[in-house]
N, C-alpha and C positions, 0 to 999 in steps of 0.2 A: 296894119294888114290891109290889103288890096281888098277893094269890095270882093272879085270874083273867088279870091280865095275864100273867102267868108261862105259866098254863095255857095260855095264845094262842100260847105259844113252843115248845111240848112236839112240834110237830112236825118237820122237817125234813125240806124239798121235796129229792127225785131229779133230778136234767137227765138224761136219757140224751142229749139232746143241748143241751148249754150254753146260756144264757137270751143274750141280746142284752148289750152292755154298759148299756147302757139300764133292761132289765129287771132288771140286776144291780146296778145304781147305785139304783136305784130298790124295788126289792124285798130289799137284802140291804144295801147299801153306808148306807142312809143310815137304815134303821132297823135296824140294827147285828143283824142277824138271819141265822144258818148257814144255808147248803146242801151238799150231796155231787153235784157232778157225774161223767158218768161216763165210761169210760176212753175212750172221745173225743176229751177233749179235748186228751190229751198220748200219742195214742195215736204218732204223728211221732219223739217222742225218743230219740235215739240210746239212751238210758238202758234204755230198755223193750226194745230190740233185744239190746245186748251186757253189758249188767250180769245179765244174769237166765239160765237151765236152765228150759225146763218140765219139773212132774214131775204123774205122774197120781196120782189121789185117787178112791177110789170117793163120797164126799162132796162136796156143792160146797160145804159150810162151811170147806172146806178150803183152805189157798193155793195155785194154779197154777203160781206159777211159785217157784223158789227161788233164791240168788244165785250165777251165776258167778266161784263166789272164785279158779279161776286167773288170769281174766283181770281181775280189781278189783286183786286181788295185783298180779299183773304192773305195770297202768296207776298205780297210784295209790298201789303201796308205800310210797314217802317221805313222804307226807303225816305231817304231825306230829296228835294228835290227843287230845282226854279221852274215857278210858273210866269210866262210872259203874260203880261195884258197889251194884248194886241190891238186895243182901244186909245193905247197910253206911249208913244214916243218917248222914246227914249236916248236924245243924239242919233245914230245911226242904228240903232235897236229898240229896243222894247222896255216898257217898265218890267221888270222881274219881282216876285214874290217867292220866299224861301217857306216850302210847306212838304209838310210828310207825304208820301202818295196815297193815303188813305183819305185825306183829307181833298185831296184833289179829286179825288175818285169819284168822292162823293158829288162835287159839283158837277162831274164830267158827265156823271148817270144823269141827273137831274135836266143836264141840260139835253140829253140824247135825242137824235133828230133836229133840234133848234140851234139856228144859231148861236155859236160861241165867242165867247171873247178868252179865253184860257187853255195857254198852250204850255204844257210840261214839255220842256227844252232839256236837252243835254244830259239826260238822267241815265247815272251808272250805274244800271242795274247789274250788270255780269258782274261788274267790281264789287256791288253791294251784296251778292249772292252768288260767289265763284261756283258753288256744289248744284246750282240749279241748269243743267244744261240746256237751256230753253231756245240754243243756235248753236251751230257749228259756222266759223268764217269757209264760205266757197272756196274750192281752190283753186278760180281766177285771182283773189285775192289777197292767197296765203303771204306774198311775198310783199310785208307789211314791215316797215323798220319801224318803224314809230311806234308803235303799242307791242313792239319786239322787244326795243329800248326799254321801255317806262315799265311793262309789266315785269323787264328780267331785273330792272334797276330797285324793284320792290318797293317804288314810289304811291306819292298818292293820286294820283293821275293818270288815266288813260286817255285813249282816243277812241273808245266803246260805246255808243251811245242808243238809248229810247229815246223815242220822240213821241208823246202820246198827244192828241188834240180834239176841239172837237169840230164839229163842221162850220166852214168858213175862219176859221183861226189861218195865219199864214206868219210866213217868216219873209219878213222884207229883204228885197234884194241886198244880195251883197256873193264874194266871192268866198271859198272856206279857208278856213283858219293854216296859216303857213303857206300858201297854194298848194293847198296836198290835193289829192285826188278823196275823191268820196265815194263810198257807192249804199244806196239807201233800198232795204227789202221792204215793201208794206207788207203787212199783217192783216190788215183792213183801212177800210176807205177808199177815195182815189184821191189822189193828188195831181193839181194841178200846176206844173212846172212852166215857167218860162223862162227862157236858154238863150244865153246871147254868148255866140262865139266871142275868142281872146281877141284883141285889139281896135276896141270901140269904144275901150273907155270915156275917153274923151267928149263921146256924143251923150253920154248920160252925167256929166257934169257939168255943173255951172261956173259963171267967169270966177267966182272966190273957190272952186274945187270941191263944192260941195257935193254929193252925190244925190241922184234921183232915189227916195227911201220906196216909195211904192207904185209900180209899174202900172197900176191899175189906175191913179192919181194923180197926173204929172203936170203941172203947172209948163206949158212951152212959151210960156213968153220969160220964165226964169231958168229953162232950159231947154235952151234955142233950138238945139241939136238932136234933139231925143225923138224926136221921125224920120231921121233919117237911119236909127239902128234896124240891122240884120235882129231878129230875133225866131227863138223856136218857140210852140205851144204844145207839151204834151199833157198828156191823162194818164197817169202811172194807176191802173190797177189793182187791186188784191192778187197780192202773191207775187207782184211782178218788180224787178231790181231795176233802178237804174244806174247808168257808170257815170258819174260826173268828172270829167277831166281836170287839170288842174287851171285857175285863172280862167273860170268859166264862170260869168258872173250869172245867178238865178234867180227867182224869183218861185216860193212855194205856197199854195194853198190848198186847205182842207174841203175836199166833198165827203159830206157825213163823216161821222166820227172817224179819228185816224190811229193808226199806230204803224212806227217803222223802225227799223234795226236799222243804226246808221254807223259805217266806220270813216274815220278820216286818216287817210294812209301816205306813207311817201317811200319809194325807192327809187332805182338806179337812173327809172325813165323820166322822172320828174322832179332830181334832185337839184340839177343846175334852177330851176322855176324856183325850187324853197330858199336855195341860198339868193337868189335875186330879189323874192319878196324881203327876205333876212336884211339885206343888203338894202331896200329902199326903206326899211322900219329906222332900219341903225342910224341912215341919212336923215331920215324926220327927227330922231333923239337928238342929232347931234346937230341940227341946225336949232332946234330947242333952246341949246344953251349954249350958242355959237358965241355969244358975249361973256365965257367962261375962258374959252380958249386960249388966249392970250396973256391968261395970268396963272399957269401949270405948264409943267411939261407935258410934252406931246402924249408920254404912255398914261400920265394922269386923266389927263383930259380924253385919252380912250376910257380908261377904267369909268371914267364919270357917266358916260355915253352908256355903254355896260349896263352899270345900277341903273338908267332910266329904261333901255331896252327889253331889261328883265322886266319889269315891272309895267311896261308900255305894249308889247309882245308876247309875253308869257314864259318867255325864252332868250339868248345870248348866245355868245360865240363859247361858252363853256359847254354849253347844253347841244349846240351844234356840233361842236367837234364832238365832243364823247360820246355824243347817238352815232355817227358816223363810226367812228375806234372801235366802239363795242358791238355793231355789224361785221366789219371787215374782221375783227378776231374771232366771230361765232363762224365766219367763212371759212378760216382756217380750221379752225378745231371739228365742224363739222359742215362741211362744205355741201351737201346735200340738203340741208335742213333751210328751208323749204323746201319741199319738192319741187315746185313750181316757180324756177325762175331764170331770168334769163342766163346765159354765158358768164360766168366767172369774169373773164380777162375782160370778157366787155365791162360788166359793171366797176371794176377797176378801172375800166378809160375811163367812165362819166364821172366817179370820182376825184378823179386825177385833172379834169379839166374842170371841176369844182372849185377845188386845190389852187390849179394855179392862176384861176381866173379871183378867188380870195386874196391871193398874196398879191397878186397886180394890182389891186383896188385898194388893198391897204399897206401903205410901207410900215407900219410899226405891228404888225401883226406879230411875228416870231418871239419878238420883244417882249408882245403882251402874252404870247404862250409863257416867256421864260421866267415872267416878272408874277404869274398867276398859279406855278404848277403841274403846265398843262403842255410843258415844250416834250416831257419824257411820250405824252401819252401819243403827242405827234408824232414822235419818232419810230414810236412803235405803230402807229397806225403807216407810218410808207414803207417800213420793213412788213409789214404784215401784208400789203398790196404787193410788195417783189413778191415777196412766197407765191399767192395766188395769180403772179403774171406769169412765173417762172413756169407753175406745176397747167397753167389752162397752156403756155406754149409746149409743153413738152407731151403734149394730149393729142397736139396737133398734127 
């Protein structure tokens, strides 16, 4: 990416009151571009009610409100959950520790106002307490495949996430899982975000590809390039959301105690980005064990690729196709559901040039649908895109 295009990106728009889905499909969604709206928009959730204490600050850089940990304690003690020690590297993350959230709670209290080293990451509360409604997803949002897929597939897994912390805890740079897009409400605290538009990679790695772990810490004589990145600094508020786009690499820290509802999403506008990340994962498995190759056939030594991808990614070309399939068929069966989303026949093109930009990159693909199970599901996944190109032309 051209510096000036970057510089085009260095701003990022305020909603004090939330853009249209429209203006947000259109101004954020489809040219993969952040905003921060403001507490407005999830001003409604039970969260922002009984999860929080205000406390006063002669400052307003300061957080308003801070967490009611008797009653988090009380509600949500069992939860099982990873605490990061953000003292404690860990490869490109954190050392993690698996503890109950009552258990965490209790350090989190004790450390209140003080620096912290303990950050509860990742933790599925709504999955761990479906009947507590303590959020409803926005409906800039709604149009979410990924936790569409996984919560209709009756898995164990979502893309739902709390993030509780305490002040000065952070989550080292890096970009979100899949290149989905994100978007993170606080509860309390402020967070401090650092934002570096897509195509700079390169200046935050060093000559072996390692990557710069902490933006506040950067060693330039082992990462030559790293003053010369575009970067953004914001202060995300109480109450206040922001959109992270996809392949936007960040960097987050905690002022005073934190907590934030976080989703990680993918659709029509960002699909070609997921299969591309997909696509350079599959390339690092399979250069792995590139000294495999040449003693199996071709569709084996995909399947080999496969089993490490799963396991290296969290996901496969199995897991990819059938989120796709089982989209495109909730589109037929009920073609409104989301309300919010873009054009039918359009999200069919983006598909379709997913589609066939997959099958150009890999010549044994079909094979490995046919050789896996997964050739019928295909079939029915482009008969199910005629239906919705047939019925969005005949709209027209």
């Amino acid at each position: 990416m051209a510096a000036d295009s970057i510089n085009d990106e260095l701003e990022i728009p305020y909603y004090e009151i939330p853009p249209t889905y429209e203006e947000f499909l259109r101004n954020h969604l489809i040219p993969n571009k952040p905003c921060i709206i403001g507490p407005c928009f999830t001003r409604d959730w039970k969260a922002n009610k009984e999860w929080v204490v205000p406390v006063v600050h002669d400052s307003e850089q300061e957080p308003k409100y801070k967490p009611n940990y008797i009653y988090l304690r009380k509600q949500y003690g069992t939860a099982q959950g990873q605490v990061a020690q953000c003292n404690k590297r860990h490869f490109t993350d954190q050392e993690r520790t698996e503890m109950s959230f009552a258990e965490f709670c209790t350090q989190w209290e004790e450390d209140d106002g003080k620096p912290s080293l303990d950050y509860l990451k990742d933790l599925h509360l709504q999955k761990t307490f479906p009947d507590d409604k303590f959020y409803t997803v926005p409906n800039l949002f709604e149009d979410d495949w990924l936790n569409e897929y996984w919560l209709q597939q009756k898995g164990d897994d979502d893309y739902r996430f709390a993030y509780l912390g305490g002040h000065t805890t952070f989550t080292p740079l890096h970009a979100d899982v899949y290149r989905s897009f994100s978007w993170s409400s606080n509860i309390c605290g402020i967070k401090k975000w650092t934002i570096f538009p897509p195509g700079q990679e390169d200046l935050y790695k060093d000559k072996f590809s390692n990557s710069v772990y902490d933006v506040r810490d950067v060693d330039l004589t082992q990462f030559t390039k790293f003053d010369q990145v575009k970067k953004i600094v914001i202060y995300q508020k109480d109450g206040e959301t922001v959109f992270v786009p996809s392949n936007w690499f960040h960097q987050v820290e905690n002022i005073g105690a934190a907590i934030s509802i976080n989703h990680n999403w993918i659709n029509a506008s960002n699909i070609m980005l997921t299969y591309k990340s997909l696509r350079k994962d599959w390339n690092d498995c399979k250069h792995a064990i590139e000294d495999l190759e040449d003693t199996m056939p071709p569709v084996e030594f995909l399947q080999e690729c496969q089993n490490l991808l799963l396991v290296h990614s969290g996901w496969d070309w199995r897991i990819f196709l059938n989120m796709i399939a089982h989209i495109v068929a909730n589109r037929v069966e009920v073609p409104n559901i989301p309300i919010n989303q873009p054009n039918l026949g359009w999200q069919m093109h983006r598909i379709e040039e997913v589609l066939k930009q997959w099958e150009a990159d890999e010549p044994h693909l079909l094979e490995y649908f046919k050789n896996n199970g997964l050739f019928d599901t295909y079939l029915q996944l482009k008969s199910n895109m005629t239906i919705i190109k047939s019925n969005s032309n005949s709209k027209q």
